[in-house]
Every structure is written in C-alpha cells, then in structure tokens.
N, C-alpha and C positions, 0 to 999 in steps of 0.2 A: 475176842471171838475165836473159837477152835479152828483151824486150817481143815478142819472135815467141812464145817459150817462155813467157813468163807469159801471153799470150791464149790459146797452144792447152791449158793447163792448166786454165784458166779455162771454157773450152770444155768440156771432158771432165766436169769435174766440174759444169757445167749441166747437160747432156746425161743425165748419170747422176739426179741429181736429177728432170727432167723422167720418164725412165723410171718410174725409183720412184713418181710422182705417178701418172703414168697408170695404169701397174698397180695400188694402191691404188683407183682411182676404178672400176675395171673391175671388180675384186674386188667394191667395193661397192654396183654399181650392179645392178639383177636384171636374166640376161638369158637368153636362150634361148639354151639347151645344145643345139650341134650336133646333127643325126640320129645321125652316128656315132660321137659321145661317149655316147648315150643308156646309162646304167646297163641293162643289160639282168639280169634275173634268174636266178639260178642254179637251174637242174633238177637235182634230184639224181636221180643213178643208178640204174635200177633196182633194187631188192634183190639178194640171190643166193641166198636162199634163198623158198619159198613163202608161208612166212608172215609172213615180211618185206613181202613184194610186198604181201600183202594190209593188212599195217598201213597200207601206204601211204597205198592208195585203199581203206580202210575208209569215209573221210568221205565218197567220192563213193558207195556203195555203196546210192541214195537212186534213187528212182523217175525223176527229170530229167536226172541227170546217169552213171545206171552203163553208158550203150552207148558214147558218147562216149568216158569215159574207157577203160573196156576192150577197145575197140577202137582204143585210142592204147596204152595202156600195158597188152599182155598178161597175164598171168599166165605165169609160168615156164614151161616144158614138163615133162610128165610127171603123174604119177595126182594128188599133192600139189597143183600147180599148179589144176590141175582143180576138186579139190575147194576149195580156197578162190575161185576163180571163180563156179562155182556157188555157193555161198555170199553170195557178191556180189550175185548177181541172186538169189537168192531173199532177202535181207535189203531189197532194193529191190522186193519184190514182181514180179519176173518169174518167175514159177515154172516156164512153160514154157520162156522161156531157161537157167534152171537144170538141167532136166532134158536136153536138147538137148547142152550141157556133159557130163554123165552118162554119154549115151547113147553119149558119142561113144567111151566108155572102150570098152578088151575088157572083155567081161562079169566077168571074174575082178580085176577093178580097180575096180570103180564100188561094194562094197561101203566100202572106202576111203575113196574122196571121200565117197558120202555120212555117211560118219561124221565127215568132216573140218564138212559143210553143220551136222551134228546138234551136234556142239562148238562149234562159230560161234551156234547159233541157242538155243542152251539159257537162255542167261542173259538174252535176251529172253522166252522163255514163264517160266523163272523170275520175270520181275518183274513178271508180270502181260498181256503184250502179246497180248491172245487172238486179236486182229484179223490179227495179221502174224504170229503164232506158229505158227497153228491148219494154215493151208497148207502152212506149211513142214515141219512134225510130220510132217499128210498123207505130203507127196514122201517125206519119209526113210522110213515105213510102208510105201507104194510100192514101194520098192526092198529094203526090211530087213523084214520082217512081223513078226521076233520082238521086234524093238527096244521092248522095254517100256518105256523112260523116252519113246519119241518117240510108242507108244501111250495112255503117260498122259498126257502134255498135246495131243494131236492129240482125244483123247476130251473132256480138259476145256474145252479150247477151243472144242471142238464144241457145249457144254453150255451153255458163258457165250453164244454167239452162236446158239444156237433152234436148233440142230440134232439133237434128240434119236436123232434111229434112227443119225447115223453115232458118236456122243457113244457112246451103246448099247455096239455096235459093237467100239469100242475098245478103252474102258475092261474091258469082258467080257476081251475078246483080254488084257489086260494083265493080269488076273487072272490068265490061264492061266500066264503067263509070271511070275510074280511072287508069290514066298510067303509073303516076310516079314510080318509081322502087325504094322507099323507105320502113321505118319502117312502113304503115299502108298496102298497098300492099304485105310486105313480110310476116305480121302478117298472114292475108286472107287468101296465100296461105301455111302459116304453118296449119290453121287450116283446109282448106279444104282438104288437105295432109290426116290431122287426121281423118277427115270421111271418106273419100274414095268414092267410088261411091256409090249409091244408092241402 
C-alpha cells in the first residue's frame, strides 16, 4: 500500500474516532434543548360525544378554574352538551352560570339538561355534600318541581344548613310526590317531625 494511501486511511479512521468521542461527550454533557426541539405536550381531542367532553374537564369543574377552561374547551353542541355544562358550573358552584346555560335551551329541551345537571350532582348530595348539594337540588326544583329525588335532598340540605321554612317546603312537596313507605319517606317525615309547624 502507497504511504499517500496508508496516511489518508489513517486519517479517516481518526476522524471517525474523534466523531464518535465528541458525540459521546455531548450526549453526556447536560445541555439546553433547543426552543424548537422543546417536547411540547399532547392535547387530546375533544371528545365526540357529551359525556365524554364532560369526563374530561370534570377535574377543572371547581370554582377557579371552570370559566377558563369552558370557555377554551366548549361543551359539544346541542341539549346533551348543555346539560353537562351546566353541570359543570353548578358542581363549581356557579349556579347562576348554570342556569344562563338552561335558559338558553328552547323551553321543551331544558327539562333534559336539567336532569342530565340532577345525574351529575346526585352522588354528591348522596355522600353527604349538603353545602354544594343543597343549591344545586334548588336549580333542578326550579326547573322540575315534581323531581322528588331533587326535592328530598334540596329539603335535607336545607335542614343540615338552618334553613327550616325552605327544608319545610320541600320535603312536604316530596311527600306529595312520593308514596313508598320506605327509608327516604320515613327520613322526610323524621325531619319534618323535627320542625314542627311553622
């Protein structure tokens, strides 16, 4: 082999070497990742259905965070959409944003939603939540007056929280509507027992 060809061989295979070293040392050195390499985070897609959407932003569905998010990430269109919006803000204690949502329905569609509001909020006045239950009960009364399951906890919430004449009120209405002679009837009439008349 000619000493031209054994230096440029010689060459090549330093050159490779040096490569490999630097990228090694580069890899292991910490260094700031370009701007626009930054990893940036994945959003996922809307839902496509209504109650999809709402699983979404169930977590944001909290006093600080539900105008922001729901005015970035709407709710679907149509009665469904709506009523888990509402829902939204009345789980966050916006009762009047809730209702606003509602009203916005035509009148033959806001029964709907709020039953969609009454489904979302049930399993909170079930586990006790009389503070955040008690209003939302209300709005569904509001809109549904027969709603015996949203008149007996709107009545007993009213009860837990010192409001006897609207407690009254309710739980009365909820008799009317309600005849089974079990444990949500005999509650009623333990508590109305407790106030007495007026």
């Amino acid at each position: 082999m000619s000493r031209s060809l054994h230096i440029a061989a010689w060459s090549y295979v330093t050159a490779c070497a040096v490569g490999v070293a630097v990228v090694t040392l580069w890899r292991a050195e910490p260094h700031a990742t370009e701007p626009h390499l930054t990893p940036v985070a994945a959003v996922a897609p809307a839902a496509s259905t209504a109650e999809g959407w709402f699983q979404e932003v169930k977590p944001f569905c909290n006093a600080v965070e539900v105008e922001v998010q729901l005015r970035h990430r709407p709710a679907p269109v149509g009665v469904a959409g709506a009523g888990y919006s509402a829902a939204c803000y009345a789980l966050a204690g916006r009762i009047e944003l809730a209702r606003g949502v509602i009203d916005a329905l035509a009148a033959n569609e806001r029964l709907q939603a709020v039953g969609i509001v009454f489904n979302v909020a049930h399993p909170v006045a079930d586990a006790g939540d009389d503070r955040s239950a008690g209003p939302i009960m209300q709005m569904v009364v509001d809109y549904w007056p027969n709603h015996y399951m949203a008149l007996y906890h709107a009545g007993m919430s009213e009860y837990i929280l010192g409001q006897p004449d609207l407690a009254r009120k309710h739980l009365e209405s909820f008799l009317q509507y309600y005849s089974p002679n079990d444990g949500w009837r005999q509650n009623a009439l333990e508590v109305l027992g407790r106030l007495g008349r007026p």
